[in-house]
C-alpha positions as CSV (number, residue, x, y, z in Angstrom):
1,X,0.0,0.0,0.0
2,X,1.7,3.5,-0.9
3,X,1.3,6.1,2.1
4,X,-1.1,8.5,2.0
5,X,1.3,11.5,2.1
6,X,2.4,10.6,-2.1
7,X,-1.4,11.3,-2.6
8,X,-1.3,14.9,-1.2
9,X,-2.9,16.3,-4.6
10,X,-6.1,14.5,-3.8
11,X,-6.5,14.5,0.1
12,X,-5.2,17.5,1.1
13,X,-7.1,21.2,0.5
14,X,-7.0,22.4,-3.1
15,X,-5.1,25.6,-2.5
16,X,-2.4,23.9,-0.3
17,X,-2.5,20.8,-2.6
18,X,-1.4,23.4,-5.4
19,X,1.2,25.1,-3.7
20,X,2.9,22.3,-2.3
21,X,3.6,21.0,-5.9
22,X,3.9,24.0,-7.7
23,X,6.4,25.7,-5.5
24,X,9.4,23.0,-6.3
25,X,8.5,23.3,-9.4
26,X,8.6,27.0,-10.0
27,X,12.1,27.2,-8.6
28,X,13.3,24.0,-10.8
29,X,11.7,25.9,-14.1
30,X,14.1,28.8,-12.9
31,X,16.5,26.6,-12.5
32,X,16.5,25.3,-16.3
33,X,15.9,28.2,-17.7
34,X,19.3,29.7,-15.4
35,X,20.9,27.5,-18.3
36,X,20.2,29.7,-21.1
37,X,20.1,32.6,-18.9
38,X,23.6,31.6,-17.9
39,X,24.9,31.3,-21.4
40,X,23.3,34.4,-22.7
41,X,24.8,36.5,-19.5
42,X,28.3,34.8,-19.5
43,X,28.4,35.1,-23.6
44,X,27.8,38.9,-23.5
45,X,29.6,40.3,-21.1
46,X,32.8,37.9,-22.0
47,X,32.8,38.0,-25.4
48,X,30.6,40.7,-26.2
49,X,27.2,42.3,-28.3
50,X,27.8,39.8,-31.6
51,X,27.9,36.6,-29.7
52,X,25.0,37.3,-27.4
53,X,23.1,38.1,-30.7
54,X,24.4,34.3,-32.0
55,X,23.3,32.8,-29.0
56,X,20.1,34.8,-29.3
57,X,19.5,34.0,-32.9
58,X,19.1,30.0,-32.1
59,X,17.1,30.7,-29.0
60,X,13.7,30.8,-30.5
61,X,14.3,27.1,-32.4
62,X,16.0,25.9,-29.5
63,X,12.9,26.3,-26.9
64,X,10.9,24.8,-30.0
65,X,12.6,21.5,-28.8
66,X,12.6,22.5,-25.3
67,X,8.5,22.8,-25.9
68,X,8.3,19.6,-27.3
69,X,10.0,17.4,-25.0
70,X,8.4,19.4,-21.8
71,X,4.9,18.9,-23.7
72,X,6.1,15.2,-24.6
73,X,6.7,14.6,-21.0
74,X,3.6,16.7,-19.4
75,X,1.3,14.8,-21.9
76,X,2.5,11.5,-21.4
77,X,2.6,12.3,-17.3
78,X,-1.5,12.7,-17.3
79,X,-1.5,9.0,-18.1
80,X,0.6,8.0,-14.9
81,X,-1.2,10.5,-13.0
82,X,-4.4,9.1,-13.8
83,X,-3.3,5.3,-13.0
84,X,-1.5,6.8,-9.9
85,X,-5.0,8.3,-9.0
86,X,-6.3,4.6,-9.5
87,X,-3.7,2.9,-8.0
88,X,-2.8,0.5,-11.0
89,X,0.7,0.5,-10.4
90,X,2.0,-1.9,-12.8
91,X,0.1,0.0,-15.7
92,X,1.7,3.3,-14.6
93,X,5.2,1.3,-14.6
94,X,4.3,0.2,-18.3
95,X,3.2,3.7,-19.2
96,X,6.5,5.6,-18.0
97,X,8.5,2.9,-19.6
98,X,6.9,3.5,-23.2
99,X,7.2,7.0,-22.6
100,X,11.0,7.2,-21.9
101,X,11.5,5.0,-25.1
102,X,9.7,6.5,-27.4
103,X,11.1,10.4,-26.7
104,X,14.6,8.8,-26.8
105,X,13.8,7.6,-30.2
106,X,12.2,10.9,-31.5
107,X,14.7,13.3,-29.7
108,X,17.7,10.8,-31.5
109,X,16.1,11.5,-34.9
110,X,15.5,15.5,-34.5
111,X,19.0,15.7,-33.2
112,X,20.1,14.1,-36.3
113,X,17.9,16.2,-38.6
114,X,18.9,19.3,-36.9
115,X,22.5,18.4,-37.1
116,X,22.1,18.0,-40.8
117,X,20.0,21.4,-41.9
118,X,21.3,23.6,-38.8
119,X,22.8,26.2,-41.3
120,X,19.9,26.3,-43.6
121,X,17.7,26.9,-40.6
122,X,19.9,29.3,-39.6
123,X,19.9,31.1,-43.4
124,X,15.8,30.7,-43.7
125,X,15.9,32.5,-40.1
126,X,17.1,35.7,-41.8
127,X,20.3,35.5,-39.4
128,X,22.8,38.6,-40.0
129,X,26.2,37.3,-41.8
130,X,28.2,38.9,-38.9
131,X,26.7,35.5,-36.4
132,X,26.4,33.1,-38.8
133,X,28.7,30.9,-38.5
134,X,28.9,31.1,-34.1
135,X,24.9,30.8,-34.6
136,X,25.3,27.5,-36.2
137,X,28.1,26.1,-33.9
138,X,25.9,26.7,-30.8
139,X,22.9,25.1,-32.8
140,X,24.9,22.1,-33.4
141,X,26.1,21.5,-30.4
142,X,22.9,22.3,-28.6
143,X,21.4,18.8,-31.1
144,X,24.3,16.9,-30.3
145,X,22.9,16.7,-26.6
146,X,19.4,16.6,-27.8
147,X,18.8,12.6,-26.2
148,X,19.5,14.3,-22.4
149,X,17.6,17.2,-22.8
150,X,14.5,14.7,-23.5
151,X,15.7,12.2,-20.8
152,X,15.5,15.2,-18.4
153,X,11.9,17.0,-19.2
154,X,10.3,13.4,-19.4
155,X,11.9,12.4,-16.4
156,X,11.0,15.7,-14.4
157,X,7.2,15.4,-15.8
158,X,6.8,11.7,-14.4
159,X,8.5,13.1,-10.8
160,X,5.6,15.4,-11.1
161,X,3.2,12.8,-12.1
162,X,3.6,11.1,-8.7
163,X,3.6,14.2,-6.7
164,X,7.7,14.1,-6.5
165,X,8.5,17.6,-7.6
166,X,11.0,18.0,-5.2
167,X,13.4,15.8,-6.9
168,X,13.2,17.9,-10.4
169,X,14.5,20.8,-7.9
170,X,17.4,19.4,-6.3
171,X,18.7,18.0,-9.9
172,X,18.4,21.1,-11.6
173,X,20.0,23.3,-9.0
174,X,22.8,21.0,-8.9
175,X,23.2,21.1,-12.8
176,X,22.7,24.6,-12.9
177,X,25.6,25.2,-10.6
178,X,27.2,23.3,-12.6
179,X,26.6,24.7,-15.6
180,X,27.6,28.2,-14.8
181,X,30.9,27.1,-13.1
182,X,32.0,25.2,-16.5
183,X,30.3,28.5,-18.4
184,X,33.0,30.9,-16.9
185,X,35.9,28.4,-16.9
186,X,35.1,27.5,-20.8
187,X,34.2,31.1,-22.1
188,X,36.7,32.8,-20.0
189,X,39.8,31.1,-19.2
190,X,39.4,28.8,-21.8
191,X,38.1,30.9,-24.5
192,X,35.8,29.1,-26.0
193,X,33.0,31.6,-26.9
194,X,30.2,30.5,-27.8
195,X,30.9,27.0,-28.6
196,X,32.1,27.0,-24.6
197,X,28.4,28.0,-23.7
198,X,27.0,25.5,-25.5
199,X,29.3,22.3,-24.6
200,X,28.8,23.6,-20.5
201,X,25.2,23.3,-21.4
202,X,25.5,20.0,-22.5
203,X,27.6,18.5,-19.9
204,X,25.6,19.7,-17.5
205,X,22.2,18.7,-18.9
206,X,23.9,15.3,-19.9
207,X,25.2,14.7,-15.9
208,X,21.7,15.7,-14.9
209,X,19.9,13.4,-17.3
210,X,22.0,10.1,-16.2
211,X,21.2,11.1,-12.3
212,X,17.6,11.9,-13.1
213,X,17.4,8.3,-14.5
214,X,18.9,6.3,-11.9
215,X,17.1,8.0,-9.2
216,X,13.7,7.5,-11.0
217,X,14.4,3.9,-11.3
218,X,14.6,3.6,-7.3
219,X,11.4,5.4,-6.6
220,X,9.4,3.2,-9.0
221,X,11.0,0.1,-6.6
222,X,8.6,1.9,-4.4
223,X,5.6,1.1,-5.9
224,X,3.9,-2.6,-5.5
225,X,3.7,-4.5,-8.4
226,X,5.9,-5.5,-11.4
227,X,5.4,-4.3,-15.2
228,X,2.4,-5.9,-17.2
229,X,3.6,-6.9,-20.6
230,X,6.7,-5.2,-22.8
231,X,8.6,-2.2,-21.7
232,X,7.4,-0.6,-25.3
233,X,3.7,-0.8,-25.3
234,X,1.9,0.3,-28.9
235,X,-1.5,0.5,-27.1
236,X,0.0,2.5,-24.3
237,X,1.5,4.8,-26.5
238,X,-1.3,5.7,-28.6
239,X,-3.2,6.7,-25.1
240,X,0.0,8.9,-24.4
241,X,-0.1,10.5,-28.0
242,X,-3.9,11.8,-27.9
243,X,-2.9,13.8,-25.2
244,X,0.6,14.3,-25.3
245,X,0.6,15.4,-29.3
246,X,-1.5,18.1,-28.6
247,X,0.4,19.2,-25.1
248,X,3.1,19.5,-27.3
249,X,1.4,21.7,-29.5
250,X,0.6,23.4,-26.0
251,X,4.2,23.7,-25.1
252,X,5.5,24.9,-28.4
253,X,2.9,27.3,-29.3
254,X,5.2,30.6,-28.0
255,X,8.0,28.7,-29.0
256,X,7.0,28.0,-32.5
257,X,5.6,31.6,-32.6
258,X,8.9,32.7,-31.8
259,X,10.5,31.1,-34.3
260,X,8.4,32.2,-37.0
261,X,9.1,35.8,-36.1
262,X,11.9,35.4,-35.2
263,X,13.3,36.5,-38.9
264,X,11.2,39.6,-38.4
265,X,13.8,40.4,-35.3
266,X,17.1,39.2,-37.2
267,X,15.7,41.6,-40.2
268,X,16.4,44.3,-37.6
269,X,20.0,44.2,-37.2
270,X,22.3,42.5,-34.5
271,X,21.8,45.1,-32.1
272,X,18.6,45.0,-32.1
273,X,18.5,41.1,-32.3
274,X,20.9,41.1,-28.8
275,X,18.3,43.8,-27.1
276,X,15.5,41.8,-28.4
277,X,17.4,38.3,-26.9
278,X,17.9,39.9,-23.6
279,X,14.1,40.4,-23.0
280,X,13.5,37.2,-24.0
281,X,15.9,35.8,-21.5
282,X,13.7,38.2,-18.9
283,X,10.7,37.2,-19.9
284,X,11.7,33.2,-20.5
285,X,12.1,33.7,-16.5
286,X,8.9,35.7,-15.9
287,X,6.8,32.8,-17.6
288,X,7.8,30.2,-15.0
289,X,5.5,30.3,-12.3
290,X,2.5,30.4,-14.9
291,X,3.7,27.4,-16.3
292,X,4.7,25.9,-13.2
293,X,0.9,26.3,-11.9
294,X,-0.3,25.2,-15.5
295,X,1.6,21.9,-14.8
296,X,0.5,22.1,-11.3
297,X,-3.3,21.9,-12.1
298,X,-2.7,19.8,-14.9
299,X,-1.8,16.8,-12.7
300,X,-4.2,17.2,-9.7
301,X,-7.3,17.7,-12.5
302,X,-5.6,14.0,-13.7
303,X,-4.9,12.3,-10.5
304,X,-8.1,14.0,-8.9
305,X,-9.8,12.4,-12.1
306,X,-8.6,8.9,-11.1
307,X,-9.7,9.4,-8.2
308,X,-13.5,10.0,-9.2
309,X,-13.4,13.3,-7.2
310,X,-14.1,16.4,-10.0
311,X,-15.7,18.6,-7.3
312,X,-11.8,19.2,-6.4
313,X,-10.9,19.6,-9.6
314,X,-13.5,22.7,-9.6
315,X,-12.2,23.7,-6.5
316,X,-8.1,24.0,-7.4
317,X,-9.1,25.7,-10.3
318,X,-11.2,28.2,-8.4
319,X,-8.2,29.5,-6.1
320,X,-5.6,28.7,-9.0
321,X,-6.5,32.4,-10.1
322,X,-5.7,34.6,-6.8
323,X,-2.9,32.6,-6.7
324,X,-2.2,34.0,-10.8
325,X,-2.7,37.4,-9.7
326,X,-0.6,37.6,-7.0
327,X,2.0,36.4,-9.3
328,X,1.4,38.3,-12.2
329,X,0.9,41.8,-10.1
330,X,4.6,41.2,-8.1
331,X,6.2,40.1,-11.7
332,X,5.0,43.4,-13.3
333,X,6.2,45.5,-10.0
334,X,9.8,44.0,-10.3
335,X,9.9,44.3,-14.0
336,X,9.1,48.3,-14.2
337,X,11.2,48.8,-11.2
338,X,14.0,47.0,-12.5
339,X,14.1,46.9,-16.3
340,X,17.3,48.8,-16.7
341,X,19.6,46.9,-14.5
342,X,17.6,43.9,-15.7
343,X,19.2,44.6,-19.5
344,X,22.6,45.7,-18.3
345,X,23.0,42.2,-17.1
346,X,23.4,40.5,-20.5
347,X,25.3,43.4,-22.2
348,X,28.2,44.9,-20.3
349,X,28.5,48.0,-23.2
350,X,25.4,48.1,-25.0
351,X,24.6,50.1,-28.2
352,X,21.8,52.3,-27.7
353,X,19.6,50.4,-29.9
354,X,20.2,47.2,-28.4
355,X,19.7,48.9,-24.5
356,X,16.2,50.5,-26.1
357,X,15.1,48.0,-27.6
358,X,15.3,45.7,-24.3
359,X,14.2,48.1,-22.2
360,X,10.9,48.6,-24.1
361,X,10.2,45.2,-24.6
362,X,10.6,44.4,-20.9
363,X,8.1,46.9,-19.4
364,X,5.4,46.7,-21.7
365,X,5.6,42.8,-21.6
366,X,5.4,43.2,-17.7
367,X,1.6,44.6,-17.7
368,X,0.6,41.5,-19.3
369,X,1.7,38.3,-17.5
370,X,-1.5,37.8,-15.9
371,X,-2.7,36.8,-19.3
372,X,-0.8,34.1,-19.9
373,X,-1.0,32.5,-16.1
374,X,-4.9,32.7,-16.7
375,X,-4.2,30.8,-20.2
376,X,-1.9,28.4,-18.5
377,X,-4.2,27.3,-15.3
378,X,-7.4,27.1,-17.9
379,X,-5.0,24.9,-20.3
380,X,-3.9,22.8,-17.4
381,X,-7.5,21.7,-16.5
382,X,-8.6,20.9,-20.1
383,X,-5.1,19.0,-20.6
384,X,-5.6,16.7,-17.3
385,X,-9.1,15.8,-18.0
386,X,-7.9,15.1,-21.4
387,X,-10.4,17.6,-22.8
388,X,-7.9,17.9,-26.1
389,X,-10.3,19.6,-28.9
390,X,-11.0,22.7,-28.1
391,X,-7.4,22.5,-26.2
392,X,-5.9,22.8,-29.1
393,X,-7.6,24.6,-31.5
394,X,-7.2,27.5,-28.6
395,X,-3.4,27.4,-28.7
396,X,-4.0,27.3,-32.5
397,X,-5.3,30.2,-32.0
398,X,-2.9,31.7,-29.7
399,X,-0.3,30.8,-32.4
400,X,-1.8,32.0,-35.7
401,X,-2.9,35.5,-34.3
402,X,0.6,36.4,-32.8
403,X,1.9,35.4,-35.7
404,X,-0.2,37.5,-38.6
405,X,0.2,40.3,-36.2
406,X,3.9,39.9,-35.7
407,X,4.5,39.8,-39.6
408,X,2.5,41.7,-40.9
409,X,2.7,45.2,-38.3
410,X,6.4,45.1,-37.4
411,X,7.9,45.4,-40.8
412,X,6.2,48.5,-41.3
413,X,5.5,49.9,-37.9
414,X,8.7,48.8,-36.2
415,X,10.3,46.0,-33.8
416,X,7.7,47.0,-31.4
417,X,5.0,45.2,-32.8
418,X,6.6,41.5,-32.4
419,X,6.2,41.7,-28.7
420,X,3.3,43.7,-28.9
421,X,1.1,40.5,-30.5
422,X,1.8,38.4,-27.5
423,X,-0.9,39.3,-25.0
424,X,-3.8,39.2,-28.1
425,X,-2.5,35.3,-28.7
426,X,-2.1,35.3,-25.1
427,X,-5.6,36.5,-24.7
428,X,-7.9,34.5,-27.3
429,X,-6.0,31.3,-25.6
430,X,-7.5,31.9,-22.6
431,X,-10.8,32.8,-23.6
432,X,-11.2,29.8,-25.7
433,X,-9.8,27.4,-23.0
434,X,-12.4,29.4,-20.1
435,X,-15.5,28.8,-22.0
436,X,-14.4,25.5,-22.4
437,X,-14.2,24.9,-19.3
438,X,-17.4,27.0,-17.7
439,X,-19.0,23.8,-20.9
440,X,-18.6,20.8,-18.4
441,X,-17.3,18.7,-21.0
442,X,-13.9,18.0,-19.9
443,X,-15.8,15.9,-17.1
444,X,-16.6,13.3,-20.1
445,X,-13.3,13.6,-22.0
446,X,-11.3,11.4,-19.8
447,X,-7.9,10.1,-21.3
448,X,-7.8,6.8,-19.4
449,X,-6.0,3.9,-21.0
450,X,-8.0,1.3,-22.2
């Protein structure tokens, strides 16, 4: 019999419930993205403007695959949660094994792609001639340790799935560390540049992954019961796919809208392209406890599911907003207060176009955060139920009105407008995913295995 205190998400109250699993998570999402954040900050104030702008330009189809194997792993965690909420332990066992196989097979094959085309992508991206060529090193080093980067994510998502976020947290502050140290010793002392960023990155990730793994493997000793069947499951994985393929689609949606834009920014210039990069790198941090309490909800709606109790599920949701606003309205005080310094931490002597450019970005983003913490809690509920229709078409929607916005205004009106289509995609998201919700349907939509 497992111990009541691993099923926290459906005994204890909603709001503490949420916080208990969300917080560990929040600070482990910081955590990851301290890896970028260290590259970016380490890369422009040792090298200088041009290679932050590199590192910048491959950011937007980096977090692509960072979307997909978060989504991957989210999607495919709703399964264990809902088995967990069951207790049909040898069924999870079977479900986190297919999931672990199948994202090292497709992260093996995108590495390999991306490898092959990463300076075409590059070229199609509209990235200035001046980066080129330290664009495409950190890309290719960045798919070289493409296998650990999904090990990790999936890894972190099942943790979650069984209410374990703590361990997620510990890992990635230890890889984080260690990043950064190997960061200064490779791009300083070393001189590496940007190719020094990017193997620090890997290394760390790749120690993390190995842990992450090992670890795993001794908590699902835990559980009673051994695995039904193969360790590669067909059946199993098709549950996974109808609701991890559109999770995915979840995940990626600002990072795939990024990417498509992301030409509109490298059309501006370098110095604009390293301003623009730096607010990202803000915001990518800004972001993290909205998709932390996305997640959050997302697996109490599944276990709570399992578990036959959807009044709770009605419930978390409920307080899942003042706990949004309090977030959003302390991430737009910081950001106003402190945009400025905020900037000067990526570029030690900034042009005046790349410093204006980050500045502006920074604050007007700030006012709108609450947007996309309302999108992610409403997405989260929809997702665990397995409610994946109008799920999807609302991140669809997201997606495709950020991006005819994007392309079409900031050509002619200015840089502004790329970061000024976020909070409309933002918006329609949520407003699709609410009414949704207030339907009742994602009661029926339940993605159990069969």
């Amino acid at each position: 019999m497992v111990k009541a205190e691993k099923e926290y998400l459906i005994h204890k109250p909603p709001v503490s419930a949420l916080l208990i699993f969300a917080l560990p998570m929040m600070l482990g999402n910081f955590f990851q993205q301290a890896y970028t954040m260290a590259d970016s900050v380490i890369v422009g104030r040792f090298v200088g403007e041009d290679a932050l702008a590199a590192v910048g330009a491959s950011y937007s189809l980096t977090n692509v695959f960072i979307s997909i194997a978060i989504g991957g792993g989210v999607g495919a965690s709703v399964i264990t949660s809902q088995t967990f909420g069951r207790r049909d332990y040898p069924r999870m066992k079977r479900s986190v094994s297919t999931a672990l196989l199948a994202f090292l097979a497709i992260s093996i094959a995108l590495g390999g792609v991306g490898l092959l085309f990463s300076r075409q992508i590059m070229v199609l991206l509209n990235t200035p001639q001046n980066i080129l060529a330290d664009a495409t090193t950190y890309l290719n080093i960045y798919f070289i340790g493409l296998p650990f980067l999904f090990m990790y994510n999936v890894l972190s998502s099942m943790f979650n799935a069984l209410g374990k976020s703590r361990i997620p947290l510990y890992l990635l502050i230890f890889s984080s560390l260690l990043n950064i140290g190997l960061d200064i010793w490779m791009v300083g002392p070393l001189k590496m540049g940007v190719a020094g960023a990017a193997w620090a990155t890997l290394i760390a990730q790749g120690i993390s992954a190995v842990l992450s793994f090992c670890i795993f493997l001794r908590e699902l000793k835990t559980y009673p019961g051994k695995l039904e069947g193969r360790f590669f499951d067909l059946r199993e994985l098709q549950n996974m796919g109808r609701v991890a393929l559109p999770s995915i689609l979840q995940q990626s949606t600002v990072s795939i809208g990024m990417m498509l834009v992301q030409s509109v920014v490298n059309s501006f210039g370098s110095q604009m392209l390293a301003g623009y990069s730096a607010a990202m790198r803000i915001e990518s941090i800004c972001i993290v406890p909205m998709s932390a309490m996305g997640n959050a909800i997302s697996s109490y709606t599944a276990q709570n599911i399992g578990a036959g109790k959807e009044d709770r599920v009605k419930s978390g949701y409920r307080v899942s907003y003042g706990i949004i606003f309090a977030i959003a309205a302390a991430i737009c005080l910081v950001v106003q207060l402190l945009a400025r310094p905020l900037i000067s931490l990526f570029l030690e002597t900034p042009s005046a176009a790349a410093f204006d450019t980050g500045i502006a970005c920074v604050r007007f983003m700030g006012w709108f955060y609450v947007l996309i913490g309302l999108k992610m809690i409403s997405d989260g509920v929809l997702r665990g139920a397995g409610d994946m229709t109008m799920f999807t078409v609302a991140n669809l929607a997201n997606l495709g009105l950020r991006v005819i916005l994007a392309v079409t205004l900031a050509p002619r009106f200015g840089i502004q407008f790329v970061w000024m289509a976020v909070p409309a995609g933002w918006l329609i998201n949520y407003l699709i995913s609410f009414f949704e919700y207030r339907t009742g349907k994602w009661k029926k939509a339940l993605a159990q295995p069969k």
